[in-house]
C-alpha positions in Angstrom: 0.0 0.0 0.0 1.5 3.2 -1.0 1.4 6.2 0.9 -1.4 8.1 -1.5 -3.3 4.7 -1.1 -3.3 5.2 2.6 -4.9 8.5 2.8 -7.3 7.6 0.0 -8.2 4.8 2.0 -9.1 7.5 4.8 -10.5 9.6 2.6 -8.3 12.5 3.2 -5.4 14.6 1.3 -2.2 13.8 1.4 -1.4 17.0 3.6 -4.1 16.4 6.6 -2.9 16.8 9.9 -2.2 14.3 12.9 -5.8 15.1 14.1 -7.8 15.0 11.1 -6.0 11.2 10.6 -7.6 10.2 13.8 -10.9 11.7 13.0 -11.0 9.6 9.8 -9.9 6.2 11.1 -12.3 6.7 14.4 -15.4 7.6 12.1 -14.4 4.7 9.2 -14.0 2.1 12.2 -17.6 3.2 13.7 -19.0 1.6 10.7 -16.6 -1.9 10.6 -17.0 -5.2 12.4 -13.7 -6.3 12.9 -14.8 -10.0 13.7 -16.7 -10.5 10.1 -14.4 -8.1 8.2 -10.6 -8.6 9.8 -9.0 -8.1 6.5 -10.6 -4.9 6.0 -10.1 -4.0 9.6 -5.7 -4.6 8.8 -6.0 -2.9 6.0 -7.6 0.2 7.6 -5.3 -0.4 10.3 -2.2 0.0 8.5 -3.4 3.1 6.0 -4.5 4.9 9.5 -0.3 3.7 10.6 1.3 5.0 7.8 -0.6 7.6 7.4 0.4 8.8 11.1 3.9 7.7 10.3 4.1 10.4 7.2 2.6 13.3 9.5 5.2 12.7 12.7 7.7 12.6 10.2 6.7 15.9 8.6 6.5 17.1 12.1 10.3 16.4 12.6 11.8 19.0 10.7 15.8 18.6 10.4 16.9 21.5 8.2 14.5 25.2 8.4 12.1 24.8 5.8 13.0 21.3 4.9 10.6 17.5 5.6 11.4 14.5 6.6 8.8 12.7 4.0 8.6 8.8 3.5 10.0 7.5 0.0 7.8 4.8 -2.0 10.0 1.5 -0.6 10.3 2.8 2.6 6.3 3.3 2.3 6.0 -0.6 1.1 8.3 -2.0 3.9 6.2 -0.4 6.4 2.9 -1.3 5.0 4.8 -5.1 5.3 5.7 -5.0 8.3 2.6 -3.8 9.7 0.4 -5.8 8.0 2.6 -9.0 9.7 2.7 -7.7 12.8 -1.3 -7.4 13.2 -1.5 -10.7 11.3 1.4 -12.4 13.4 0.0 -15.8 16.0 -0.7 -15.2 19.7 2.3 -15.5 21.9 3.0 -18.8 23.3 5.0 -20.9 25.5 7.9 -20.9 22.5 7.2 -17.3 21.5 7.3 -14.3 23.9 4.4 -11.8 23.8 7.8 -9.1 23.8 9.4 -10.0 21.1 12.2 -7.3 19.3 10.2 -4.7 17.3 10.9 -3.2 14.2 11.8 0.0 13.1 8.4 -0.1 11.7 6.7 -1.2 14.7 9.1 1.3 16.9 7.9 4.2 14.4 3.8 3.0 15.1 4.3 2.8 18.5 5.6 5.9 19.0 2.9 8.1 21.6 1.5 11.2 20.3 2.4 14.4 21.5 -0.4 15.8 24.1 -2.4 18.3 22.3 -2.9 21.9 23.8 -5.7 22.3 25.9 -8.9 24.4 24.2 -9.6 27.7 26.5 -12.0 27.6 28.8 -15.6 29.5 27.1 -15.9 32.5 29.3 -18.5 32.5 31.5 -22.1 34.2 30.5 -23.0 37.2 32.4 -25.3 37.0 35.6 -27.8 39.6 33.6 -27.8 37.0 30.6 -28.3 34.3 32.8 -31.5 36.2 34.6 -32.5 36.9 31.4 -32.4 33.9 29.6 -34.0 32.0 32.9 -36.7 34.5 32.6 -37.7 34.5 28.6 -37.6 30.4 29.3 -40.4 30.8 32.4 -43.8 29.3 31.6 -46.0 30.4 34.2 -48.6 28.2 35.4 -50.4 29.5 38.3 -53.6 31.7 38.0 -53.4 35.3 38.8 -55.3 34.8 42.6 -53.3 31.7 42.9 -50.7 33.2 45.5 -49.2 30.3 47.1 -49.1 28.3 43.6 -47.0 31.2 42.5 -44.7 31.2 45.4 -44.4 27.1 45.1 -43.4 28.3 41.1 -41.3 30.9 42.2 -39.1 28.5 44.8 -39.0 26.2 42.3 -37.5 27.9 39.3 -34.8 29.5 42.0 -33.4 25.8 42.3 -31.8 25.5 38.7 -28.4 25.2 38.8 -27.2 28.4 37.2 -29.2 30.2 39.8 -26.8 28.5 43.2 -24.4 31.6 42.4 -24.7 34.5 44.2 -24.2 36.9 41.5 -26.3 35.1 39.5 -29.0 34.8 42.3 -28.9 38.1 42.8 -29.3 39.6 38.6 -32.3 37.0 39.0 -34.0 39.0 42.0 -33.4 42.4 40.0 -34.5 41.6 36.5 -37.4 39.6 38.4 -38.5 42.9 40.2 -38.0 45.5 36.9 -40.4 43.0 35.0 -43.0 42.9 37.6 -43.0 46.5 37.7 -43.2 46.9 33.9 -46.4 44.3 33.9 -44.2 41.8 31.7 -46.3 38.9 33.5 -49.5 40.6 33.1 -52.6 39.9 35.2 -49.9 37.4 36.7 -47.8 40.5 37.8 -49.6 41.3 41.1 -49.8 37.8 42.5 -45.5 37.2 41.7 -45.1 39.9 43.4 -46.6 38.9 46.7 -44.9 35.6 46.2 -41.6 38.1 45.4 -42.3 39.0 48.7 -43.0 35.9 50.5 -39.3 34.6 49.4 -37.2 37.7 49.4 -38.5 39.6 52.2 -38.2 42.6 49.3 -40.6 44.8 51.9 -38.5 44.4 54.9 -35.0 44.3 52.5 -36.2 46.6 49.9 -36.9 46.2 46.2 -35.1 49.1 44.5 -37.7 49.9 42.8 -39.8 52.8 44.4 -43.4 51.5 42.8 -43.3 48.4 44.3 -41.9 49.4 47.7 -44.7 51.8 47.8 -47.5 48.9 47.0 -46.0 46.6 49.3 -45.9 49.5 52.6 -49.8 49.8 51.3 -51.1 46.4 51.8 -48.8 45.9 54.7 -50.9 48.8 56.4 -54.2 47.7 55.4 -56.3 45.9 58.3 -57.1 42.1 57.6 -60.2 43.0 56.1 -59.3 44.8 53.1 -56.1 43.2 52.5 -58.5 40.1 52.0 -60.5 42.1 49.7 -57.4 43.7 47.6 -56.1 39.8 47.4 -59.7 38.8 46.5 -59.9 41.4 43.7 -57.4 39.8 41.6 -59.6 36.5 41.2 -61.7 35.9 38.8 -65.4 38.3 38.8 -68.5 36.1 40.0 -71.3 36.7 42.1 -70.0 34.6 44.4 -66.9 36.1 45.4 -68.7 39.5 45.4 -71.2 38.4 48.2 -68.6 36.9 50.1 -65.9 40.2 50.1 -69.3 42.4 50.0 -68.4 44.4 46.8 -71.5 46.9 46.7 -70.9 49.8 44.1 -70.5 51.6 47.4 -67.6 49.9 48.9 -65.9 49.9 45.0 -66.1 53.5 45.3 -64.5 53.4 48.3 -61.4 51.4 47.0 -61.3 53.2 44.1 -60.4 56.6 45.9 -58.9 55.1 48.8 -56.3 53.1 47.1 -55.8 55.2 43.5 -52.6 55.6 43.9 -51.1 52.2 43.3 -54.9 50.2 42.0 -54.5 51.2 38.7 -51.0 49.1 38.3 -52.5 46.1 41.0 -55.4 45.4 39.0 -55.8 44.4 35.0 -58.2 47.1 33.2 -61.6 47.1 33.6 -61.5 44.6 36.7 -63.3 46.8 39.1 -66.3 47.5 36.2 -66.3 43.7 35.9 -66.7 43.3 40.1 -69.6 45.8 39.5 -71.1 44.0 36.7 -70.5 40.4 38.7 -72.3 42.2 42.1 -75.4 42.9 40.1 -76.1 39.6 38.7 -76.8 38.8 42.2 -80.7 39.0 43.3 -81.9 42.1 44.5 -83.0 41.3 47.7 -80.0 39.7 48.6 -77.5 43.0 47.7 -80.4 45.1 50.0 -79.4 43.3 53.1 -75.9 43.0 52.1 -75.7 46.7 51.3 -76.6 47.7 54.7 -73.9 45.4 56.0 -71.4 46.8 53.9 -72.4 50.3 54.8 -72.2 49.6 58.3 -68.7 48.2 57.6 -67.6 51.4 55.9 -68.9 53.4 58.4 -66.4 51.4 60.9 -64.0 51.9 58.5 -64.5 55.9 58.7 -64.6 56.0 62.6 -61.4 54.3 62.5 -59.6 56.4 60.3 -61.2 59.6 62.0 -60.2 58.3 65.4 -56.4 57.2 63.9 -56.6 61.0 62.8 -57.6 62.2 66.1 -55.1 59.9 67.9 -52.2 61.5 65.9 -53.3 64.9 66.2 -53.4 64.6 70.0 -50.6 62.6 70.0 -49.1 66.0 67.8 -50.7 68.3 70.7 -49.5 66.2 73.6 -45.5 66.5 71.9 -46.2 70.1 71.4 -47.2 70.6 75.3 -44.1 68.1 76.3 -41.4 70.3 74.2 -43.3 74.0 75.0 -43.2 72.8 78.6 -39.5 71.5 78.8 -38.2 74.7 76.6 -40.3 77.0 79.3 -38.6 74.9 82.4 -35.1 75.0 80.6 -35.6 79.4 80.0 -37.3 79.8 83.3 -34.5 77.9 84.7 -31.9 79.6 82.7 -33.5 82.9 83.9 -33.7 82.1 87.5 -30.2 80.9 87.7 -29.2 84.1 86.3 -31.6 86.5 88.4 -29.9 84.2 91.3 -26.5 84.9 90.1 -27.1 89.1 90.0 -28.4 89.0 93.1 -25.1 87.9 94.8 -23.3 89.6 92.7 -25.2 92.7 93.7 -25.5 91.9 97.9 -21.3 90.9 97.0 -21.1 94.6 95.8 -23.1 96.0 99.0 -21.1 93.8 101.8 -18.2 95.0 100.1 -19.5 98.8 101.1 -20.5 97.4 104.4 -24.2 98.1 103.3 -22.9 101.9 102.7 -24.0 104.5 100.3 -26.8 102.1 98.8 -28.3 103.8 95.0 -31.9 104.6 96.0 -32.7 103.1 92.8 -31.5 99.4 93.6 -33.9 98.5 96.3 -36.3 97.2 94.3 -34.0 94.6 93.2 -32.3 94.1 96.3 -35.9 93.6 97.8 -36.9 91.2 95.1 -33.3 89.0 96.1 -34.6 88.0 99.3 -36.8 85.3 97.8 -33.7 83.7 95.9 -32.0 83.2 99.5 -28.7 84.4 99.1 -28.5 87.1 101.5 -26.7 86.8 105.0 -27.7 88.5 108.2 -25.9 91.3 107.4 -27.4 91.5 104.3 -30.7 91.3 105.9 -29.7 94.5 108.4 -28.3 96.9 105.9 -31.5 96.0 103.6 -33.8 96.7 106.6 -31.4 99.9 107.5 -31.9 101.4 104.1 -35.7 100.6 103.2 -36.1 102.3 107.0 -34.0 105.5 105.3 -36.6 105.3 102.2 -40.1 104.6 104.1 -39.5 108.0 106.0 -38.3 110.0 102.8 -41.0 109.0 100.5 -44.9 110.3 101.0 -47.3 107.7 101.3 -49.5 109.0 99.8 -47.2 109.1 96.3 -46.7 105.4 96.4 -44.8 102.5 97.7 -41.0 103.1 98.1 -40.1 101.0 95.2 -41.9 103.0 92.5 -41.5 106.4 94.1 -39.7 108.7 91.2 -37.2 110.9 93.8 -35.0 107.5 93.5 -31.7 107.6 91.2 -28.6 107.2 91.0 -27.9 110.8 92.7 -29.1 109.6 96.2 -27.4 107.5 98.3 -28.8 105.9 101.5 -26.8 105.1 104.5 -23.8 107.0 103.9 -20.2 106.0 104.8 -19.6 109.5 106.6 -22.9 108.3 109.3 -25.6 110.2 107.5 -28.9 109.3 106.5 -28.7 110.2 102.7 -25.8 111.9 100.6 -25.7 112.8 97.1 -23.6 111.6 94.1 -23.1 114.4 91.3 -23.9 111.7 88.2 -24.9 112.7 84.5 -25.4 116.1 83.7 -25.1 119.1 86.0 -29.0 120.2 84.6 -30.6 116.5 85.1 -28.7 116.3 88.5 -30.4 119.5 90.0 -33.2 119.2 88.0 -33.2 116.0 91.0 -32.2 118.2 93.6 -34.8 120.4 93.5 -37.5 117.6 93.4 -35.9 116.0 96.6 -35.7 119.1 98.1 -39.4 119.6 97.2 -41.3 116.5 97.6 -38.9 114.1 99.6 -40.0 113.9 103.7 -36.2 114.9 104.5 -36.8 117.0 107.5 -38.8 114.0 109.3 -35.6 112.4 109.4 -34.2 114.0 112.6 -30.6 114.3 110.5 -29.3 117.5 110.6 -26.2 116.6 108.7 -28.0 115.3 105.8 -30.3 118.1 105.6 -27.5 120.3 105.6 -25.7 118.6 102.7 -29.0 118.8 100.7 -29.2 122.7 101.5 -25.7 122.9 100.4 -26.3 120.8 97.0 -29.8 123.0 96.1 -27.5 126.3 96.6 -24.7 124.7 94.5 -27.4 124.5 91.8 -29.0 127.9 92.2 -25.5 129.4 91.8 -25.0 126.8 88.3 -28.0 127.8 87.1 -27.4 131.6 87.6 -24.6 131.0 86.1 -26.2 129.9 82.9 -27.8 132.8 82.5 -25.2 135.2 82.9 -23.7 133.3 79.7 -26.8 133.6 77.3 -27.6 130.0 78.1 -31.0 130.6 79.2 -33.5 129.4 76.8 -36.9 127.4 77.3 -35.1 124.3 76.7 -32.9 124.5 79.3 -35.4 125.9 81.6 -37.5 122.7 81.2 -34.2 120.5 82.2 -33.0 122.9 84.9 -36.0 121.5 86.4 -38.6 124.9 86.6 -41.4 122.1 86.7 -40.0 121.8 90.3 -39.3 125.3 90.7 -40.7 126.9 94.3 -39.3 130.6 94.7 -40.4 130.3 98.1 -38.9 127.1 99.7 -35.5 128.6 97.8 -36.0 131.9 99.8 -36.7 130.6 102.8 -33.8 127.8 102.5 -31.3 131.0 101.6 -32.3 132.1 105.2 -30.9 129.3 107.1 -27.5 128.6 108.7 -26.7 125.9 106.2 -26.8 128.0 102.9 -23.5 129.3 101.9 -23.2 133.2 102.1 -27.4 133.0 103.6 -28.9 136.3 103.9 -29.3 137.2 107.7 -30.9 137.3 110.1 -30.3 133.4 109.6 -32.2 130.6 110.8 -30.9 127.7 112.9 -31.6 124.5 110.3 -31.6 122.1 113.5 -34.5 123.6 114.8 -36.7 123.0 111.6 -35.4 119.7 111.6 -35.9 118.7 115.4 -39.0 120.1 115.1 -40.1 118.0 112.0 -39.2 114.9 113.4 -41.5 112.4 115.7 -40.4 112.6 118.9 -38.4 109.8 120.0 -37.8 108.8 116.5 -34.4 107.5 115.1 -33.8 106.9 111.8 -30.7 104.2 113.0 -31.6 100.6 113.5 -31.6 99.6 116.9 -28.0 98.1 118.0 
């Protein structure tokens, strides 16, 4: 057998490859019985051998661009010796099974090289995978069949290419954009309770808003209408109708109650169809269900209006709660710093030893007593000065706390042992503007204190003199007439002051100024606390 022969015999060129060889001889052999045909089954034998023996030796190159290639006898002698060695007896006790090969044989026997490995298909994308699981889903279950689409639903996730987690979890998302798209149709609403049911999507959350906000719906529905918003997505009969009550009534109620997501839970035209389905029951039969249904929607209002009034007084009852605790937190706030002026101001007074106290701080140093931070000397020079003021003021003008002689000007309890003294504060017109209205209605000469009432003689002439003064420069106009003080002006009380002892430079004869005061004063009376 020459070497075209061979390939002929294979059907193949003379330039196929190692592999095509092998394809050949497997496919020719599929179709020989070597027991009935042996000859046939050598002589395929030895074509698919040389055949092999011509493509290893074109694989062994020697030279660069040169092949090793099989000559015409060296063909034949192969073709020989093959054909005897297939044909050659079974070994015996006189003829080893290893007996020396031929070069022939050695050439045949020779293993193949290993072929390289094919790369690996890459793998298909978890979205194709979803996908293609998807388009191949044949749903069975009816559209109020809930728990037959859950069963469906578990099911399908158990295919193999769905144990991946990637995979697993492309299925859940292309799962949830198709029911929110209606791919599944009138099947959409029940898949995606049974959505629910296996991926906990309402407590995990679906990504996609719709259904997040139909599944918070039905979750806050009572039993009742949940049944009846399950129920709705069965099949319309008269049946069903009397047994979830679906008067045109309580369909108008659902229809406005639950507009906002009914239009995608139910198929078009399902709520006229309920309608339709209620009336083909008999008429006497949807009276008395009617008033049950009414009565039932009538619940159904009380409950809302009480869940309304619950959370408005639950609104009210926060409102009180944070008022409240924002007026305890400023009242306390306030308090603790009313507290904290009050001994900072009795701090400033012990510091003076209760001395020259401003006539105008006794209300507030009155109005410290309550916060009980004063000490018992406190308490003394407090009583020592509202004495002082109690005699000074009329009664009949007011209470000492109010009474308008009180400023910064006077001082009660002075250092120097007197009863009052007088600061010169602000502006030499508003100070004896002051002056004069002390002089006029304050109740100094009850006092018994001839040094004070001397100082104040002295401080009304030091004004006269300022405000004579004034008018010797041109400065007398009505303005400063009115802040001079002429609404306390008394040309009479000035006169007869000028006549005492205590004005400076007083016209004579003179008058004593402790006789007007010892006769002013109560007998007995002194205005020092006892010792």
């Amino acid at each position: 057998m020459t070497l075209s022969e061979a390939f002929a015999q294979l059907g193949l060129p003379p330039d196929s490859d190692g592999r095509a060889v092998r394809r050949a001889y497997a496919q020719l052999l599929k179709g020989l019985d070597q027991v009935s045909q042996p000859q046939a089954f050598m002589e395929l034998r030895a074509a698919y051998e040389l055949a092999m023996a011509h493509v290893r030796a074109n694989a062994n190159v020697q030279e660069p661009g040169a092949q090793a290639q099989l000559n015409e006898p060296q063909a034949d002698a192969f073709v020989r010796d093959s054909l005897a060695f297939i044909a050659r007896p079974a070994p015996g006790p006189d003829r080893p099974e290893h007996a020396e090969p031929t070069k022939q044989m050695e050439l045949a026997e020779t293993p193949e090289p290993p072929e390289p490995p094919e790369p690996p298909e890459p793998p298909e994308p978890p979205e194709d995978v979803a996908n293609r699981v998807l388009d191949g889903w044949q749903c069975r279950f009816q559209p109020w069949e809930l728990d037959a689409a859950t069963q469906e639903l578990r099911i399908l996730l158990k295919r193999p290419e769905l144990q991946g987690f990637d995979n697993r979890e492309a299925f859940e998302r292309q799962l949830a954009r198709r029911i929110a798209g209606r791919t599944f149709g009138a099947r959409s609403s029940a898949l995606l309770l049974a959505a629910d049911a296996v991926f906990d999507w309402r407590r995990r959350g679906v990504g996609v808003e719709p259904l997040e906000h139909i599944l918070d719906s039905l979750a806050r529905l009572p039993p009742m209408l949940h049944k009846v918003a399950t129920g709705l997505l069965g099949e319309p009969n008269p049946d069903s109708a009397r047994e979830l009550l679906l008067t045109p009534r309580f369909l108008g109620y659902v229809e406005q109650q639950w507009q906002s997501w009914l239009k995608w839970w139910l198929p078009e035209e399902q709520l006229h169809h309920w309608g339709l389905a209620w009336h083909r029951i008999p008429i006497g039969t949807r009276a008395s269900m009617g008033l049950v249904a009414g009565a039932k929607l009538a619940g159904l209002a009380l409950k809302v209006l009480g869940a309304r009034l619950a959370i408005a007084g639950l609104i009210v009852v926060a409102a009180i709660f944070v008022f409240r605790t924002i007026a305890d937190r400023t009242s306390g706030k306030q308090v603790a710093q009313e507290k904290q002026a009050c001994v900072n101001a009795y701090a400033d007074r012990r510091l003076n030893g209760w001395h020259d106290v401003p006539s105008n701080k006794l209300y507030s140093l009155r109005s410290c007593r309550s916060q009980g931070v004063h000490t018992i000397p406190d308490q003394r020079g407090m009583d020592q000065a509202e004495r002082i003021a109690r005699v000074l003021v009329d009664p009949s003008t007011g209470w000492i706390d109010s009474s308008p002689l009180w400023g910064d000007y006077l001082r009660l309890n002075t250092k120097d042992g007197r009863a009052f003294g007088f600061e010169r504060v602000g502006s030499v017109p508003s100070y004896c503007a002051n002056i004069r209205a002390f002089a006029l209605e304050g109740m100094w000469l009850k006092l018994g204190d001839v040094p004070a009432a001397t100082a104040l003689v002295r401080e009304v002439a030091w004004c006269q003199a300022q405000l004579l003064a004034a008018k010797n420069e041109g400065r007398d106009n009505a303005r400063e007439r009115v802040t001079y003080g002429e609404r306390h002006e008394s040309d009479a009380l000035w006169a007869f002051l000028r006549h005492t002892d205590a004005w400076p430079d007083g016209a004579r004869p003179a008058l004593p100024l402790e006789s007007l005061v010892r006769g002013n004063t109560a007998a007995g009376f002194d205005w020092r606390l006892p010792t």
